[in-house]
VEXLUMSE-647736 format. One record per atom (N, C-alpha, C, CB): residue number from 0; residue in one letter; atom name; x negated, y negated, z. Coordinates in steps of 0.05 Angstrom, whole numbers. Atoms other than C-alpha are relative to their C-alpha. Glycine has a CB too. Example, Ala and Ser with C-alpha at 12.3 -4.5 7.8 and 13.67 -1.06 7.14 Angstrom:
2
n | res | atom | east | north | up
0 | A | N | -18 | 24 | 0 $
0 | A | CA | -246 | 90 | 156 $
0 | A | C | -18 | -24 | 0 $
0 | A | CB | 20 | -1 | 25 $
1 | S | N | 16 | 24 | -1 $
1 | S | CA | -273 | 21 | 143 $
1 | S | C | 15 | -22 | 14 $
1 | S | CB | -9 | -9 | -29 $
***
This chain:
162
n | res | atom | east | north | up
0 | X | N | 11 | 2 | -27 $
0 | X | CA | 170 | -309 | -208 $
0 | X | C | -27 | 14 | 0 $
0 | X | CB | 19 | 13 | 22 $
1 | X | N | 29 | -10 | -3 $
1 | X | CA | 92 | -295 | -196 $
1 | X | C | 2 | 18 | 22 $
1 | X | CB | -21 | -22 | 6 $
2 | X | N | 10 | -13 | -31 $
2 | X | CA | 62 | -256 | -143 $
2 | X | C | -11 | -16 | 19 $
2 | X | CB | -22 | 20 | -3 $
3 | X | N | -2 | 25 | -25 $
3 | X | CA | 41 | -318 | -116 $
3 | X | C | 21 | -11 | 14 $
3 | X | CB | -10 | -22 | -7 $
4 | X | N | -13 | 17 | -13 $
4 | X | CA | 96 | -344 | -104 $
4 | X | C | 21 | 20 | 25 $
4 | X | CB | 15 | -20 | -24 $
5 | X | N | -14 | -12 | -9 $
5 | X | CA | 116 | -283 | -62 $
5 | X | C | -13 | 25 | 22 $
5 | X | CB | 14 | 6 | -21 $
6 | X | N | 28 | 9 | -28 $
6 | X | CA | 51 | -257 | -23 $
6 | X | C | -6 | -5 | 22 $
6 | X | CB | -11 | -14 | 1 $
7 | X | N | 11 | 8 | -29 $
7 | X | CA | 31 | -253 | 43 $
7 | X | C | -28 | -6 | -14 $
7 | X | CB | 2 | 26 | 29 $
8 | X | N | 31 | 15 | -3 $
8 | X | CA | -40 | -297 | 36 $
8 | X | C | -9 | 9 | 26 $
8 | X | CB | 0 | -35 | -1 $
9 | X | N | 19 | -11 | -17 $
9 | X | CA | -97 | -281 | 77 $
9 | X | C | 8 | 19 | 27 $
9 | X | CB | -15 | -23 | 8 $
10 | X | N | -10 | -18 | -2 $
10 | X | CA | -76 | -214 | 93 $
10 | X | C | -33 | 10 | 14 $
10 | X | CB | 16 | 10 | -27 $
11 | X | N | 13 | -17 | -23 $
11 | X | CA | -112 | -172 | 153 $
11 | X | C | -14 | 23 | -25 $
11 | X | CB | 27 | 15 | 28 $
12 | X | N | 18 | -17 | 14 $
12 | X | CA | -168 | -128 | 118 $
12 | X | C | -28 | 22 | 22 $
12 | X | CB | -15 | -25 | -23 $
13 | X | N | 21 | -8 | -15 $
13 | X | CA | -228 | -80 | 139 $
13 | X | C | -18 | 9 | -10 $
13 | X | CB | 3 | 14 | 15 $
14 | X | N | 9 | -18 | 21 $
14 | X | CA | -284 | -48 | 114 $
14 | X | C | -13 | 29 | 11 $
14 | X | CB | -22 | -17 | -16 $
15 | X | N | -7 | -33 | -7 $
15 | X | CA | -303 | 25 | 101 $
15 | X | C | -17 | 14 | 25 $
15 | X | CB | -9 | 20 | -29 $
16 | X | N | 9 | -14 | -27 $
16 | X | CA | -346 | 35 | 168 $
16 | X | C | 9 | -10 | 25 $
16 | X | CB | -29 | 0 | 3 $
17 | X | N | -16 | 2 | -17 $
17 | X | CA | -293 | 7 | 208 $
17 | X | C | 11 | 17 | 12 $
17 | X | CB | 11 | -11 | -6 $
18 | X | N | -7 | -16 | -18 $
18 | X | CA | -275 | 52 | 264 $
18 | X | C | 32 | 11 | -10 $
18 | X | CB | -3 | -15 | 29 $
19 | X | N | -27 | 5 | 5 $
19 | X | CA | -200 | 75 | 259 $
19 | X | C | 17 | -9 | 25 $
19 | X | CB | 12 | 26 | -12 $
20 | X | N | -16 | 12 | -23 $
20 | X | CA | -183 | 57 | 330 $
20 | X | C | -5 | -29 | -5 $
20 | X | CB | -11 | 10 | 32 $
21 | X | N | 9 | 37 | 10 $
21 | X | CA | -211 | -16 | 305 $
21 | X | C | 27 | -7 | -19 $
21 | X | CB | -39 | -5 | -27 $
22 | X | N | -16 | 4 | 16 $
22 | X | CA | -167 | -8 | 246 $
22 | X | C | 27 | -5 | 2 $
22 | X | CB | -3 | 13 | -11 $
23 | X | N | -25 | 9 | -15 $
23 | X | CA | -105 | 9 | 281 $
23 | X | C | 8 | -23 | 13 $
23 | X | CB | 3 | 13 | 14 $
24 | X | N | -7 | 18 | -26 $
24 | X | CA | -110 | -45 | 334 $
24 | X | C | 2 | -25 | -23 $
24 | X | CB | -26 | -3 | 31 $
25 | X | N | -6 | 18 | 31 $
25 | X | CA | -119 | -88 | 258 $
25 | X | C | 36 | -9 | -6 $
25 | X | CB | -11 | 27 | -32 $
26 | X | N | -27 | -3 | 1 $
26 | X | CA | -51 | -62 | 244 $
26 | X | C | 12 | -12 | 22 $
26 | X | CB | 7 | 26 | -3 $
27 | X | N | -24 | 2 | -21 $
27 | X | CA | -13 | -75 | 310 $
27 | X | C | -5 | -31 | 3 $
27 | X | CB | -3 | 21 | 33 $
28 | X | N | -4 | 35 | 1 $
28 | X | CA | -43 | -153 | 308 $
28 | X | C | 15 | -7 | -18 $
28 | X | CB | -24 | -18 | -7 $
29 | X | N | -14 | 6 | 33 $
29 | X | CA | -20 | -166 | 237 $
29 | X | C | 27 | 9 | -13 $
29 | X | CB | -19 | 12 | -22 $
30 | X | N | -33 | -1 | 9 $
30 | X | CA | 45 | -129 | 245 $
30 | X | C | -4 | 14 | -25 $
30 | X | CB | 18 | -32 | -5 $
31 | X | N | -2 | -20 | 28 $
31 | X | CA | 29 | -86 | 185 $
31 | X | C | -12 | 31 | 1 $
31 | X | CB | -18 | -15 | -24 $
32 | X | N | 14 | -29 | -9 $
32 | X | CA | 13 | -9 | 168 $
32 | X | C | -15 | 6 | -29 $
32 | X | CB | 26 | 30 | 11 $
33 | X | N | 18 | -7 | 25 $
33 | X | CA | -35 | -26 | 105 $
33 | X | C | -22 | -17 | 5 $
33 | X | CB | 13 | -6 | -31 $
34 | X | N | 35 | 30 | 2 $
34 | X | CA | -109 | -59 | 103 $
34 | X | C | -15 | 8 | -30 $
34 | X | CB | -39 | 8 | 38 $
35 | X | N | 17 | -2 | 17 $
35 | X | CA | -138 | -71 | 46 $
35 | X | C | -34 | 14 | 7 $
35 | X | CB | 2 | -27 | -9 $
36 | X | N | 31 | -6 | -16 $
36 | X | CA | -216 | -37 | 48 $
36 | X | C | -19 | -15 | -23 $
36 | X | CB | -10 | 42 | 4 $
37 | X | N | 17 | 15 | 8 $
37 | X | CA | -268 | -85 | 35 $
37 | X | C | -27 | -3 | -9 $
37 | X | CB | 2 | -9 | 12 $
38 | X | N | 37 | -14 | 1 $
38 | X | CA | -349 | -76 | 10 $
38 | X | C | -9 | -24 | 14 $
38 | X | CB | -21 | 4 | -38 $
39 | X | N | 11 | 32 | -13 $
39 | X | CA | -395 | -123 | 35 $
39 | X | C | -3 | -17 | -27 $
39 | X | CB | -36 | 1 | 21 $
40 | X | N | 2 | 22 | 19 $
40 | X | CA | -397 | -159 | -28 $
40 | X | C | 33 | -12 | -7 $
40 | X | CB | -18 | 11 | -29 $
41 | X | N | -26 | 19 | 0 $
41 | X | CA | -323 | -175 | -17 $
41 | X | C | 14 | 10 | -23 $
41 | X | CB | -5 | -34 | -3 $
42 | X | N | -22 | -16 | 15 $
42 | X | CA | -290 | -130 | -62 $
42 | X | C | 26 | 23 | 8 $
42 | X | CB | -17 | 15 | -14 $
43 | X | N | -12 | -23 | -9 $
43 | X | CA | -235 | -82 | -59 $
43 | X | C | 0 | 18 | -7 $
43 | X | CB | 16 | 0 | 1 $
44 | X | N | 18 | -30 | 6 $
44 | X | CA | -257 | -9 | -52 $
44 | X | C | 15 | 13 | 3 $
44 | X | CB | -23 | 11 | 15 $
45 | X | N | -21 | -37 | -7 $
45 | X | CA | -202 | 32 | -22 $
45 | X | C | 28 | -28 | 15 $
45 | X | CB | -26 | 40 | 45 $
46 | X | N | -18 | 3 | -17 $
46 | X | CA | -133 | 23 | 23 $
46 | X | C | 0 | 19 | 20 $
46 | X | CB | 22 | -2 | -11 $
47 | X | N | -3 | -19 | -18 $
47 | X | CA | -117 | 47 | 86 $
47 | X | C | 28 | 4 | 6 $
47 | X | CB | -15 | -7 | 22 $
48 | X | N | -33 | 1 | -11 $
48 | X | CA | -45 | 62 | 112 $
48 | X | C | 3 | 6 | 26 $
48 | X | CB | 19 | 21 | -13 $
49 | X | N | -11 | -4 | -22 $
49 | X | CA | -20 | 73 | 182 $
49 | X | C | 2 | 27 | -3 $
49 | X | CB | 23 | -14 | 5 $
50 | X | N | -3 | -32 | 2 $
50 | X | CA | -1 | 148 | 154 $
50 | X | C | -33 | 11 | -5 $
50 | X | CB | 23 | 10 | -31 $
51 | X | N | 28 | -9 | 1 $
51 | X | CA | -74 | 157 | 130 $
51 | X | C | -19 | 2 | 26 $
51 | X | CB | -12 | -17 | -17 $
52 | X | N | 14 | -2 | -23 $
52 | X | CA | -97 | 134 | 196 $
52 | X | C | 14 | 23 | 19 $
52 | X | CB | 0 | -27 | 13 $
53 | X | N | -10 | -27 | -21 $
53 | X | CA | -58 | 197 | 232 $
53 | X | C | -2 | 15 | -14 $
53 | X | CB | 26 | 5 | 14 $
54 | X | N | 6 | -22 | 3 $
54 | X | CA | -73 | 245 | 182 $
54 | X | C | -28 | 1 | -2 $
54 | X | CB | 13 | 9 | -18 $
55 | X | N | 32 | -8 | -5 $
55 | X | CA | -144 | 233 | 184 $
55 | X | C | -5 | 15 | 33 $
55 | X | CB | -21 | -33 | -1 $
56 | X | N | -3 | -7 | -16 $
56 | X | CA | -135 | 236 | 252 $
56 | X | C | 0 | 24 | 19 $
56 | X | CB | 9 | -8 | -2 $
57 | X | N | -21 | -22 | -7 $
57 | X | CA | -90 | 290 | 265 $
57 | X | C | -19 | 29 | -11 $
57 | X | CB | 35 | -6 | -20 $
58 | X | N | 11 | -20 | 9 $
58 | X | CA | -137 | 336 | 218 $
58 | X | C | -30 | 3 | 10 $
58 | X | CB | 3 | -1 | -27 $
59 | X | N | 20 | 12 | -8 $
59 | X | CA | -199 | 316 | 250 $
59 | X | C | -13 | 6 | 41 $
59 | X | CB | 12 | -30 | -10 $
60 | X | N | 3 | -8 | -20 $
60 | X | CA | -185 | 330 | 321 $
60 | X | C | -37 | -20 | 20 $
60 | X | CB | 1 | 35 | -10 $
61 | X | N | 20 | 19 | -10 $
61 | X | CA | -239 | 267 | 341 $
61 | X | C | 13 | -17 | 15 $
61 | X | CB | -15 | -15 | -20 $
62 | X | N | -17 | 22 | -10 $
62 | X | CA | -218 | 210 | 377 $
62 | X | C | -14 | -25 | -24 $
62 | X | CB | -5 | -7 | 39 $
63 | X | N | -6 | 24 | 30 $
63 | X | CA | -203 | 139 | 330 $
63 | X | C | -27 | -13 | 7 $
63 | X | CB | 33 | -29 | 1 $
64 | X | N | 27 | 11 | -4 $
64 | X | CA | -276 | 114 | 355 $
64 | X | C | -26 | 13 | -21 $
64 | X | CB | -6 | 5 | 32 $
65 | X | N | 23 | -9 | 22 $
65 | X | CA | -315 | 168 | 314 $
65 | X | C | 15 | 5 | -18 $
65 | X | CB | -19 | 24 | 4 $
66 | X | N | 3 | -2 | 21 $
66 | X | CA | -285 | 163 | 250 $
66 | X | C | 9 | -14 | -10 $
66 | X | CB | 3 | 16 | -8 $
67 | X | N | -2 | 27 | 29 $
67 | X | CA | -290 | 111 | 186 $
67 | X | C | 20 | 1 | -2 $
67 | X | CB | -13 | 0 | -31 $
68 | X | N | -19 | 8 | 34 $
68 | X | CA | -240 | 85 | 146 $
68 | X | C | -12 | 9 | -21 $
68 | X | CB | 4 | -34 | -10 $
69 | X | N | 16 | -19 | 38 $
69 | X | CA | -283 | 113 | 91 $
69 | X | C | 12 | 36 | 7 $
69 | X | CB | -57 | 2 | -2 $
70 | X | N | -18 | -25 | -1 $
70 | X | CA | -255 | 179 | 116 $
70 | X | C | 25 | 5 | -10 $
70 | X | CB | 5 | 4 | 21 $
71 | X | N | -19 | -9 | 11 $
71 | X | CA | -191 | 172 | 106 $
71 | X | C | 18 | -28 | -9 $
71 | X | CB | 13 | 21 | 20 $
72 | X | N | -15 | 19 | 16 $
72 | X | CA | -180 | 119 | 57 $
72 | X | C | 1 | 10 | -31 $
72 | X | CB | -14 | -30 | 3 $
73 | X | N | -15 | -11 | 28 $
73 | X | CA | -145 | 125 | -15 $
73 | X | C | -24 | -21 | -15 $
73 | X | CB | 44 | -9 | -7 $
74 | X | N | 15 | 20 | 14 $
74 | X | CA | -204 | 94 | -62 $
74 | X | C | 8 | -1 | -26 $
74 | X | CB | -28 | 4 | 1 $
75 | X | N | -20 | 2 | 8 $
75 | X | CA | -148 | 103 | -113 $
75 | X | C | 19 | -27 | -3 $
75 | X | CB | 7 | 16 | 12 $
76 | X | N | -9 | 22 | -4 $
76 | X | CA | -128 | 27 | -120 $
76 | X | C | 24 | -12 | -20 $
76 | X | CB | -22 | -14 | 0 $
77 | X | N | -27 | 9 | 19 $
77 | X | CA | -64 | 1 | -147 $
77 | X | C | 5 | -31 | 2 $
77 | X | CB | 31 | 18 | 10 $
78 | X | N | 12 | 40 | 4 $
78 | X | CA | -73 | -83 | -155 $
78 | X | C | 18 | -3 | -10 $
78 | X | CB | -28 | -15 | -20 $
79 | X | N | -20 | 17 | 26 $
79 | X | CA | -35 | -138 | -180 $
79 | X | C | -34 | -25 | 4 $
79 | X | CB | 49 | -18 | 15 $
80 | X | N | 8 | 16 | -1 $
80 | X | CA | -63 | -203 | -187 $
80 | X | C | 18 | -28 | -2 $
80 | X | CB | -16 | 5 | -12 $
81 | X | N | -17 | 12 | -14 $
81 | X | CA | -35 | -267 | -161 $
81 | X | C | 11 | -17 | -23 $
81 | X | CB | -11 | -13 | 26 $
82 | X | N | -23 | 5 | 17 $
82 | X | CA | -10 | -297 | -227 $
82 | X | C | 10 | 9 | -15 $
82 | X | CB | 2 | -14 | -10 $
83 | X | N | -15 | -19 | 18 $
83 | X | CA | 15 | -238 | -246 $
83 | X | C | 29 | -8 | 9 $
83 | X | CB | -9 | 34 | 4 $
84 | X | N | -31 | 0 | -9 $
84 | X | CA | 100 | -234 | -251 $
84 | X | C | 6 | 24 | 14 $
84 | X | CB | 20 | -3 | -24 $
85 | X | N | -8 | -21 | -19 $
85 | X | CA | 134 | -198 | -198 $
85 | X | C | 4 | 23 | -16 $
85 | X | CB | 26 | -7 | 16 $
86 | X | N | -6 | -29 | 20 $
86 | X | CA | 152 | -146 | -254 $
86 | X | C | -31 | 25 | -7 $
86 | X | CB | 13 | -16 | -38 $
87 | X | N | 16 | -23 | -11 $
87 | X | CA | 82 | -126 | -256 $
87 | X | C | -10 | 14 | 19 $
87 | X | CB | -12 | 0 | -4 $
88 | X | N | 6 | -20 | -32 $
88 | X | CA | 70 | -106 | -184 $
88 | X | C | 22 | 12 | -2 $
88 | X | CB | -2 | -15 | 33 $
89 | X | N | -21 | -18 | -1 $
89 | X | CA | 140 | -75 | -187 $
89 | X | C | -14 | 25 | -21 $
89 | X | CB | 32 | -15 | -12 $
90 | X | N | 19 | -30 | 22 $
90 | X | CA | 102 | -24 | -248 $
90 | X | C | -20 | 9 | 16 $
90 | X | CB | -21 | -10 | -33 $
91 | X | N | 27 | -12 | -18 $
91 | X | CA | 43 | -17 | -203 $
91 | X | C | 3 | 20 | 17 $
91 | X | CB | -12 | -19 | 18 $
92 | X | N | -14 | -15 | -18 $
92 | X | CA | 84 | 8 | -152 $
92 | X | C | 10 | 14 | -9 $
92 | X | CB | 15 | -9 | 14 $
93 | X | N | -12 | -29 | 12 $
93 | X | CA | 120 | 58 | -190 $
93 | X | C | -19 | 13 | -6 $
93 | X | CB | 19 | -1 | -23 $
94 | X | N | 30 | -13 | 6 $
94 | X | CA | 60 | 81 | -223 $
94 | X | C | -13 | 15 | 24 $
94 | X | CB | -21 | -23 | -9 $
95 | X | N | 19 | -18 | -29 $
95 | X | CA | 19 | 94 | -157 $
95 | X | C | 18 | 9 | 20 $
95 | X | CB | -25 | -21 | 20 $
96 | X | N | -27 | -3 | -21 $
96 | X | CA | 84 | 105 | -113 $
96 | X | C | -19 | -13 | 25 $
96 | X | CB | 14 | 40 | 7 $
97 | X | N | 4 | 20 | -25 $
97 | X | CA | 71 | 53 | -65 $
97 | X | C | 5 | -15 | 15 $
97 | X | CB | -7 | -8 | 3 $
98 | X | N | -28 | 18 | 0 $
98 | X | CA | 102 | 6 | -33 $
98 | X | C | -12 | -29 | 11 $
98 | X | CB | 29 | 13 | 25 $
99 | X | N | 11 | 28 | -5 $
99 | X | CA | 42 | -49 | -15 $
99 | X | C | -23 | 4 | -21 $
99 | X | CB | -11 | -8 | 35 $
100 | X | N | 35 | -3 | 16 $
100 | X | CA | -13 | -74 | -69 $
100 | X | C | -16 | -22 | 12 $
100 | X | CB | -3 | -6 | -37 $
101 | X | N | 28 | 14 | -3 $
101 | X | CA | -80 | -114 | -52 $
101 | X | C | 8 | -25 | -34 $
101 | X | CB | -36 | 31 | -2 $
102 | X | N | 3 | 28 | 17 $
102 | X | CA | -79 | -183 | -90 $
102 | X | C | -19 | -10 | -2 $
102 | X | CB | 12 | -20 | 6 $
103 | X | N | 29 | -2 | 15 $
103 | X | CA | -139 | -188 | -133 $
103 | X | C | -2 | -23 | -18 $
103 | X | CB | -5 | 28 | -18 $
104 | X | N | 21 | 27 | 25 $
104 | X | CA | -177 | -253 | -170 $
104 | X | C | -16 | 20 | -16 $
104 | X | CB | -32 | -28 | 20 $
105 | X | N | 18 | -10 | 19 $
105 | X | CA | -202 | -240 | -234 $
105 | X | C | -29 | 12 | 13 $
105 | X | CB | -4 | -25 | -21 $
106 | X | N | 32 | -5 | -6 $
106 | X | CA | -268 | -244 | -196 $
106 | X | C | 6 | 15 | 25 $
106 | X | CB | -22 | -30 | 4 $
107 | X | N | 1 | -23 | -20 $
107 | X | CA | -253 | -188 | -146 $
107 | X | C | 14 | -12 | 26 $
107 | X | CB | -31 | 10 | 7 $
108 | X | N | -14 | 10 | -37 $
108 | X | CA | -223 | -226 | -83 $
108 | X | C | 13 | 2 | 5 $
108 | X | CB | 4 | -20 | 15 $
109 | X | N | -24 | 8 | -15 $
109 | X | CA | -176 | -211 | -41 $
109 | X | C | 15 | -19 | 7 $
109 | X | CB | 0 | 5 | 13 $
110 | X | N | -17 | 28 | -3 $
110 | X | CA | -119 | -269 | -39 $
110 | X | C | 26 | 12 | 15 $
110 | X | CB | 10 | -17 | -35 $
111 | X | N | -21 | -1 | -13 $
111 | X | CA | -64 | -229 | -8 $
111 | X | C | 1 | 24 | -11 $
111 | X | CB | 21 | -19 | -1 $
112 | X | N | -23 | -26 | 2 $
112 | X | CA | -13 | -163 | -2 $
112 | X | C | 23 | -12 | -15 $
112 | X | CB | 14 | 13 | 33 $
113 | X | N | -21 | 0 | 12 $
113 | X | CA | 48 | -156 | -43 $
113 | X | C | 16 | 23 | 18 $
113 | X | CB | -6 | 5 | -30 $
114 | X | N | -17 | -23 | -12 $
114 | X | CA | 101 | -105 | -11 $
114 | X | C | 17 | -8 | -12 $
114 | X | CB | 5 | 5 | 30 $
115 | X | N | -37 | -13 | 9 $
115 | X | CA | 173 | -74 | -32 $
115 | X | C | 16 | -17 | 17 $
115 | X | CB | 10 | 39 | 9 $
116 | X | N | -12 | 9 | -14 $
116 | X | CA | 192 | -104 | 21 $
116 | X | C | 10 | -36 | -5 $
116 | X | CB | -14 | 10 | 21 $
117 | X | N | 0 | 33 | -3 $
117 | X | CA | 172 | -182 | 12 $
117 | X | C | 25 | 1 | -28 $
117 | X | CB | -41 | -21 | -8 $
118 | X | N | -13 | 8 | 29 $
118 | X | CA | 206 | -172 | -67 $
118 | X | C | 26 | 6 | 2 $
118 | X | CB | -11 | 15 | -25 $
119 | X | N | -28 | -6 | -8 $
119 | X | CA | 266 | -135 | -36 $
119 | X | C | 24 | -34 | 6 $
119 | X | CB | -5 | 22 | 34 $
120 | X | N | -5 | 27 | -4 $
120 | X | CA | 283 | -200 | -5 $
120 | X | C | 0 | -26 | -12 $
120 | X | CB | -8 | -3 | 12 $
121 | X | N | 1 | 22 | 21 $
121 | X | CA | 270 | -242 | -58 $
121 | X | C | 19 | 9 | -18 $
121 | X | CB | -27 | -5 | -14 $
122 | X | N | -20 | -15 | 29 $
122 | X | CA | 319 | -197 | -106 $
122 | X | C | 21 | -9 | 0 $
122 | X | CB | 7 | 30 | -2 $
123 | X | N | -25 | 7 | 3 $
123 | X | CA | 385 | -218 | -130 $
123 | X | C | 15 | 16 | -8 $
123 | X | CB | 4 | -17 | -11 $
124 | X | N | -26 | -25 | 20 $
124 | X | CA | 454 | -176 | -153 $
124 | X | C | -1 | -17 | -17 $
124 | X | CB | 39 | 11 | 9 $
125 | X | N | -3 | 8 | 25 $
125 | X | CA | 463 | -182 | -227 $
125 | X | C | 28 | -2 | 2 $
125 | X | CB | -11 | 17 | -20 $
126 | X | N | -39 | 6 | 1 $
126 | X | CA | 532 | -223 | -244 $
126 | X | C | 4 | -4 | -27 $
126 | X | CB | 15 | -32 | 18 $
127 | X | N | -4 | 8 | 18 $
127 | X | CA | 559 | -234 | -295 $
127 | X | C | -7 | -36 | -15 $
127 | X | CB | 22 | 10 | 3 $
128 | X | N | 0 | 27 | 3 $
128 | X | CA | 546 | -296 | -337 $
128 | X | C | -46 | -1 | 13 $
128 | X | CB | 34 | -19 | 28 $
129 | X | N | 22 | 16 | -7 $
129 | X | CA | 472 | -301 | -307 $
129 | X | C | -21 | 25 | 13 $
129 | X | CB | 10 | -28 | 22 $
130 | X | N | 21 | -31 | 2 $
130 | X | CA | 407 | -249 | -306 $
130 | X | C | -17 | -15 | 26 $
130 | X | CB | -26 | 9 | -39 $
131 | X | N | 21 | 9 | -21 $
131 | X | CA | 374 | -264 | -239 $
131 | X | C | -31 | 2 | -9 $
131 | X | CB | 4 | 17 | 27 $
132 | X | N | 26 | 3 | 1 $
132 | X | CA | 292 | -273 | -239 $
132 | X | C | -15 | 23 | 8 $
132 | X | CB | -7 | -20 | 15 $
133 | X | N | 4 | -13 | -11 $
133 | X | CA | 285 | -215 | -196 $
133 | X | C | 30 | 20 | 9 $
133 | X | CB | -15 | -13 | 15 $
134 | X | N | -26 | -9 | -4 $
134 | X | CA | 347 | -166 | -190 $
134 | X | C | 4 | 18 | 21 $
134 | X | CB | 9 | 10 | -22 $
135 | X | N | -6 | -21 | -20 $
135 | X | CA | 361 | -121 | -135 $
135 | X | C | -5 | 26 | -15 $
135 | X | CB | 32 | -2 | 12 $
136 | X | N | 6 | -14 | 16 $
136 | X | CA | 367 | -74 | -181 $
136 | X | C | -15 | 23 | -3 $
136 | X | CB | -4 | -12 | -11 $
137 | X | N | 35 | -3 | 8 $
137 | X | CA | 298 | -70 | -209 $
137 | X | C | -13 | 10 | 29 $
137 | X | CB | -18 | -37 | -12 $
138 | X | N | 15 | 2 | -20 $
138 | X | CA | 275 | -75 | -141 $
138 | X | C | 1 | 35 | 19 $
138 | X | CB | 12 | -29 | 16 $
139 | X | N | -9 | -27 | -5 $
139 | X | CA | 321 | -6 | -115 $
139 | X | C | -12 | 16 | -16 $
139 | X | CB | 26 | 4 | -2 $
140 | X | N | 15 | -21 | 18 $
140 | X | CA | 293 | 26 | -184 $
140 | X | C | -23 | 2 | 14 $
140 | X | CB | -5 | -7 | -30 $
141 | X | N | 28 | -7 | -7 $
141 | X | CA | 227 | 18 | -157 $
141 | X | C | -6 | 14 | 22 $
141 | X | CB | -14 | -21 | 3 $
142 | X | N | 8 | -12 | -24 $
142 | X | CA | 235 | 40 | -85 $
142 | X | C | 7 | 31 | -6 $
142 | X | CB | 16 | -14 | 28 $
143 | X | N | -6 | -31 | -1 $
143 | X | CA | 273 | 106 | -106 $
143 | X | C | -23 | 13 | -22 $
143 | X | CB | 34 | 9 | -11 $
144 | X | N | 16 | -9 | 6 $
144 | X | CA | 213 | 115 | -154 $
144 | X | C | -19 | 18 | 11 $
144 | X | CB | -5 | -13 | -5 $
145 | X | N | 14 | -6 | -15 $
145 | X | CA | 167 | 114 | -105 $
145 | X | C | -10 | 29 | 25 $
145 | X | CB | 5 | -17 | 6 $
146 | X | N | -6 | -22 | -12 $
146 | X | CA | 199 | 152 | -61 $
146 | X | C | 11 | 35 | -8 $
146 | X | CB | 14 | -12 | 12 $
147 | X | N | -4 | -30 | 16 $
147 | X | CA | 213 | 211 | -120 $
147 | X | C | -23 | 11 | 17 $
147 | X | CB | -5 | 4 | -41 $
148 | X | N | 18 | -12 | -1 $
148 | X | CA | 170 | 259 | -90 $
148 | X | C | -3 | 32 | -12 $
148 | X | CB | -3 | -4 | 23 $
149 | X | N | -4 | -23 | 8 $
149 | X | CA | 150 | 332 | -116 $
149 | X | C | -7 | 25 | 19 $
149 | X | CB | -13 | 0 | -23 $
150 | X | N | 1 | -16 | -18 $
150 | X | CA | 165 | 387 | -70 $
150 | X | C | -18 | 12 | -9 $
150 | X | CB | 19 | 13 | 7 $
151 | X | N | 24 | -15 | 0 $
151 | X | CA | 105 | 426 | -51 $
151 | X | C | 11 | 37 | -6 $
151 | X | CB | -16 | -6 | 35 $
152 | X | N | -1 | -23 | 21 $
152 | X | CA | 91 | 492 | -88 $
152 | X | C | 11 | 20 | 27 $
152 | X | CB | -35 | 9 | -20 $
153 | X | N | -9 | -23 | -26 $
153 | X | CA | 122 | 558 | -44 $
153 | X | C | -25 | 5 | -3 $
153 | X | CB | 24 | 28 | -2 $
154 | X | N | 31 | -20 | -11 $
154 | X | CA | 65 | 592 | -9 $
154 | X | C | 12 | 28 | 12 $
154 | X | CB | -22 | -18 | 33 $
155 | X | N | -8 | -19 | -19 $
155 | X | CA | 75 | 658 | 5 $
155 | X | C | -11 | 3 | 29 $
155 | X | CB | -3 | 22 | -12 $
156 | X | N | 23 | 0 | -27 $
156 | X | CA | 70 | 677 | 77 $
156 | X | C | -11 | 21 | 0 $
156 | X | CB | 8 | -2 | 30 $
157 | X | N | 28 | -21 | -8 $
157 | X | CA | 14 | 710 | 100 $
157 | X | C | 18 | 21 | 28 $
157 | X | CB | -38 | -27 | 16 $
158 | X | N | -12 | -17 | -7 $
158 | X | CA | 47 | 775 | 137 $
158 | X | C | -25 | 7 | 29 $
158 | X | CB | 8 | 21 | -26 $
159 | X | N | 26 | -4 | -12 $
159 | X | CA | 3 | 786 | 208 $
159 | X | C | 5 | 37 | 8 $
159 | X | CB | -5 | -26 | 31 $
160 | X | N | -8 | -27 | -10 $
160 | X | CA | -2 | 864 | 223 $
160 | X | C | 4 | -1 | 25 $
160 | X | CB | -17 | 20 | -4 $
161 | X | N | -7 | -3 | -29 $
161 | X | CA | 21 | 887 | 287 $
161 | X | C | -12 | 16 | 10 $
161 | X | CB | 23 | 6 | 6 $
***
């Protein structure tokens, strides 16, 4: 099974001096909480997430009108490409712990998103007698990957005098 054949196509995008109240309202059309980030020569430069857009936010103390997506986007890119096999976006995703990639042409273009989600649904239980294309499996390995995370270091606290 490709990544084409499993792909959301022409997938909601923005680029990096896009507002984040722009961006959001991106998200809530398109029903999604990822945008690819775009240059003007139509490449892909960064991602944004729904979480990125509230911790920029949130740390920032602006309202979503004054500040980029170049603020608080991951320029950190984790790709497939669309006749790649579902098995390599499943690696991608483990690798970058992620759970949507940007679908990239040799020649830089965006063609679509991949998500955990779309491949979840495409996955099969392994039976006996017959190795599905895509296994449930594989697909669970990948999400509990993702979601390994590594607890943050202790901090001691800071003691205030009285």
């Amino acid at each position: 099974m490709r990544v084409l054949d499993v792909m959301m196509g022409t997938p909601y995008h923005c680029r990096p001096e896009t507002n984040l109240g722009a961006a959001t309202e991106l998200m809530w059309i398109g029903n999604c909480g990822f945008l690819p980030v775009v240059s003007e020569e139509g490449r892909v430069i960064g991602v944004i997430t729904d979480r990125d857009i509230c911790m920029a936010l949130g740390t920032r103390g602006l309202p979503s009108g004054e500040v980029t997506v170049a603020e608080g986007m991951s320029k950190n890119v984790y790709f497939c490409a669309p006749e790649d096999d579902v098995h390599v976006a499943l690696r991608a995703m483990r690798e970058g712990h992620v759970r949507r990639l940007p679908v990239i042409t040799n020649a830089g273009e965006l063609v679509g998103v991949i998500s955990i989600d779309e491949l979840l649904l495409r996955a099969e239980p392994l039976t006996l007698g017959r190795a599905p294309e895509l296994s449930s499996e594989e697909v669970i390995r990948t999400l509990q990957a993702i979601n390994a995370r590594q607890l943050p270091q202790a901090v001691a606290a800071k003691s205030v005098a009285a």
